[in-house]
C-alpha positions in Angstrom: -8.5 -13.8 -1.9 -5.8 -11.4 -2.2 -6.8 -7.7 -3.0 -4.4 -6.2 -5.8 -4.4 -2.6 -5.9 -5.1 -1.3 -9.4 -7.0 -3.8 -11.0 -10.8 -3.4 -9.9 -12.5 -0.7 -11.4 -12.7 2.6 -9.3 -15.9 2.2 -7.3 -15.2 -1.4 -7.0 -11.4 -0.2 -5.4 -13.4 2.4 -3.3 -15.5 0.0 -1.6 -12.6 -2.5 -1.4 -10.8 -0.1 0.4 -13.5 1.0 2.8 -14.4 -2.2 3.7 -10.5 -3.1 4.5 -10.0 -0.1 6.6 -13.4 -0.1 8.8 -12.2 -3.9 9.5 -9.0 -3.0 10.5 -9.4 0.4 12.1 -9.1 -0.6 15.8 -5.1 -2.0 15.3 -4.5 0.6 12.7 -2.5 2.5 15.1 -0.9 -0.2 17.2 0.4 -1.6 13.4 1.5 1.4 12.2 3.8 2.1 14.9 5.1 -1.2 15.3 5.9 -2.3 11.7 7.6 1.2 11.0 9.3 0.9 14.3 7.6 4.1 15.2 9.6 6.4 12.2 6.3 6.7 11.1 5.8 9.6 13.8 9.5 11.1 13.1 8.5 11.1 8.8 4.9 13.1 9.8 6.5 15.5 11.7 8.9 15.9 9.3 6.6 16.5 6.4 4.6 19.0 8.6 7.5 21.2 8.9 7.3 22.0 5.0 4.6 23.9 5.8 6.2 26.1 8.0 7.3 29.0 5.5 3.8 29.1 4.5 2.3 29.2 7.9 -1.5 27.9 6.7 -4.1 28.9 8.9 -6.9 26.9 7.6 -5.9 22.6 6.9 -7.7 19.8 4.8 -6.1 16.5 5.6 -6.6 14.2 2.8 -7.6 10.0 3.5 -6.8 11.2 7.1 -7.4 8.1 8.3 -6.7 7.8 12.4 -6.0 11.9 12.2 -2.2 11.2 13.1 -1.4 13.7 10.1 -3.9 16.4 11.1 -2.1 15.9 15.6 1.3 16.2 13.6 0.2 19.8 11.9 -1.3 21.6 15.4 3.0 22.1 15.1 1.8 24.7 12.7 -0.5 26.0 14.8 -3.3 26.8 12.2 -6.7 27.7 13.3 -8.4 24.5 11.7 -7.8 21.1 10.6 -10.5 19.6 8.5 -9.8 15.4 8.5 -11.4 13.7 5.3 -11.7 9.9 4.9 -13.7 7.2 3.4 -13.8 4.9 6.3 -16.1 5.5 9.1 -14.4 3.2 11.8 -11.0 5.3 11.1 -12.7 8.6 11.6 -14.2 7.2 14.9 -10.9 6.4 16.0 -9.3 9.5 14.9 -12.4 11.8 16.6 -11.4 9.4 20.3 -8.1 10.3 19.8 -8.5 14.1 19.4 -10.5 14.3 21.8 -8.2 12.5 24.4 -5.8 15.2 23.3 -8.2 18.2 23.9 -7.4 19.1 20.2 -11.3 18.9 19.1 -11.8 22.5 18.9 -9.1 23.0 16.2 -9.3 19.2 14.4 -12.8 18.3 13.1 -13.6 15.0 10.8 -16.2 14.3 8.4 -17.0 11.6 6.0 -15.9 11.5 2.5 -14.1 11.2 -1.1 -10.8 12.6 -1.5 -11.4 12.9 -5.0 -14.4 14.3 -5.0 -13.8 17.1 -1.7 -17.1 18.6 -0.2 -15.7 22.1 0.0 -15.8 24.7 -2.2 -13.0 26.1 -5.0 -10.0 28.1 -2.4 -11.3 27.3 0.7 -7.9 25.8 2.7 -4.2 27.3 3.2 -3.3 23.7 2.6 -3.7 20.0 1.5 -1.9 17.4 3.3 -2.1 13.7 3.4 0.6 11.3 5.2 0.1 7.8 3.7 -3.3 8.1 2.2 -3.5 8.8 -2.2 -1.7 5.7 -3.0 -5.6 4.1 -2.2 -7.2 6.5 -4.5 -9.0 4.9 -7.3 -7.8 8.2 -9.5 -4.5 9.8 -8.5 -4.9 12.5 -10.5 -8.2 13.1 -10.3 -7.6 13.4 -6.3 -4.6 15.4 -6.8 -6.7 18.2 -9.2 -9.3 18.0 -6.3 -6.6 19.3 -3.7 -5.8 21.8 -5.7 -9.1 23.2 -6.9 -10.0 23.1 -2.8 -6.6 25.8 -2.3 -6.4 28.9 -2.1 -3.8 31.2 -4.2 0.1 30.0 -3.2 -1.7 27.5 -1.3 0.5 24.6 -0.6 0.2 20.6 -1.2 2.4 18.3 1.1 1.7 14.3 0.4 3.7 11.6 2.7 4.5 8.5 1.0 5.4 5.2 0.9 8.2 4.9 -1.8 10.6 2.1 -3.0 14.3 2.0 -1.4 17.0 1.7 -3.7 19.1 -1.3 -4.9 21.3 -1.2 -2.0 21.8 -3.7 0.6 19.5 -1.9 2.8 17.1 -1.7 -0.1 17.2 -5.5 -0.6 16.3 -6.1 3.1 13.6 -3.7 3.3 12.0 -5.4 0.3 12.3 -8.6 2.1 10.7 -7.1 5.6 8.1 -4.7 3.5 7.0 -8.2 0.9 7.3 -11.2 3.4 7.7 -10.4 7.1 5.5 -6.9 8.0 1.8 -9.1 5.9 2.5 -12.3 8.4 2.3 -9.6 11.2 0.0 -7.3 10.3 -1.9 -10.2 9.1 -1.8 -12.3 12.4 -2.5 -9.0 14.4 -5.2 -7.6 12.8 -6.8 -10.6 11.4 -7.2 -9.4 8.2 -4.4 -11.2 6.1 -5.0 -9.3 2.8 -5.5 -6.0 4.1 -1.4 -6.3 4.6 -1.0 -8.1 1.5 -2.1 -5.0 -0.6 -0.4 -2.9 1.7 3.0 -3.7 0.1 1.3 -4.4 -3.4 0.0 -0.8 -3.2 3.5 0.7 -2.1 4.8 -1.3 -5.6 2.3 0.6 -7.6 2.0 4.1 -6.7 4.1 6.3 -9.0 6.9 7.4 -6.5 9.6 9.9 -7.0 9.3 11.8 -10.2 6.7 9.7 -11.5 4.2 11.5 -8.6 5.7 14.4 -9.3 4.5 14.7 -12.7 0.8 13.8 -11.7 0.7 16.7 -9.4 2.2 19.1 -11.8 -0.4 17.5 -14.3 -2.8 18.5 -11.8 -1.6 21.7 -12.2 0.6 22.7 -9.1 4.3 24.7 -9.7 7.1 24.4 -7.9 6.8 20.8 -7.3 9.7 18.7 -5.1 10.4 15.8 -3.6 12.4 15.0 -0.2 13.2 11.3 0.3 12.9 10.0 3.6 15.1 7.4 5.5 17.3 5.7 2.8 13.9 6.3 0.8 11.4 4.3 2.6 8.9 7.4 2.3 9.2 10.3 0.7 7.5 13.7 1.1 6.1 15.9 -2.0 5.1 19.2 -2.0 3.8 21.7 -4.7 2.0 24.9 -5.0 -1.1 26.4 -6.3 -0.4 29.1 -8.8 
């Protein structure tokens, strides 16, 4: 059966989502960079360098998932990265895979609910999360999380999946995204649904301005929004007051 995205109530959609990503953990990677055509690494990069102004010393990745957001902000060169996730077999992965790097004495990982953080009120320099609070049962309530866990001027930066234009490009994508990247991930992961909802979830997080407005609901300022390659993803960032 076919998972839709918003239509299970929120502890059902949290288990849902657990269960999906410990059973596909182990190709996680290998999909990620091979359906994007490695951009993927290029877009978290990319979003890292927002944070560059503010220079945050102290890091909470959000839905962390394999820890490829909290290797892309070391560019910072903080003094900790916190990874957070719901899914133990990602965090497994992600802890291998900083340790292979030698980056375990900066990036740490624990288990646990984006949108309801384990840390006290002003504890990090910054929020990030690259591809992770479109599978929040509670946008919002995730987003008010992040910035209850900031510190004052600390800074939010959220890499997203968004929806292309009408162009021709657009079009194609669509066609790639909807039909061609679930037979794929489907037939290398072997979990068919799991890149079913993948595009399903893309369709039905608010994107663009609509996100905008949740995080300024959730109370950040000087919220904006930089579209990313003909507006596949799209990186938002705000501020704690």
């Amino acid at each position: 059966m076919e998972i839709l995205p918003y239509n299970l109530s929120e502890q059902d959609k949290k288990s849902e989502v657990t269960r999906m990503f410990d059973h596909i953990a182990g190709k996680y990677d290998l999909l990620n960079h091979l359906l994007s055509f490695n951009v993927d690494k290029y877009w978290r990069k990319r979003a890292i360098r927002e944070l560059s102004s503010s220079a945050p010393k102290t890091i909470l990745d959000l839905a962390t998932g394999t820890g490829d957001m909290a290797i892309a902000a070391m560019q910072v060169k903080p003094n900790k990265i916190i990874g957070l996730d719901i899914s133990g077999e990602m965090l497994r992965m992600a802890k291998e895979k900083v340790k292979k790097r030698k980056m375990d004495g900066k990036i740490s990982f624990i288990l646990g609910d984006g949108e309801n953080i384990p840390f006290s009120d002003g504890t990090f320099d910054a929020v990030i999360s690259g591809f992770g609070v479109r599978n929040f049962a509670d946008l919002k309530k995730g987003m008010t999380e992040a910035l209850r866990v900031l510190n004052r001027e600390g800074q939010l930066v959220v890499l997203e999946f968004s929806k292309p234009g009408k162009s021709l490009f657009g079009r194609l994508y669509r066609l790639y995204f909807s039909k061609i990247l679930p037979g794929i991930g489907g037939l290398v992961s072997g979990d068919h649904p799991a890149y079913v909802y993948l595009p399903q979830s893309v369709g039905a997080f608010p994107d663009g301005d609509h996100f905008l407005e949740v995080i300024r609901e959730a109370g950040f300022v000087r919220c904006y929004c930089k579209p990313l390659t003909f507006g596949i993803a799209t990186i938002y960032s705000g501020f704690k007051a």
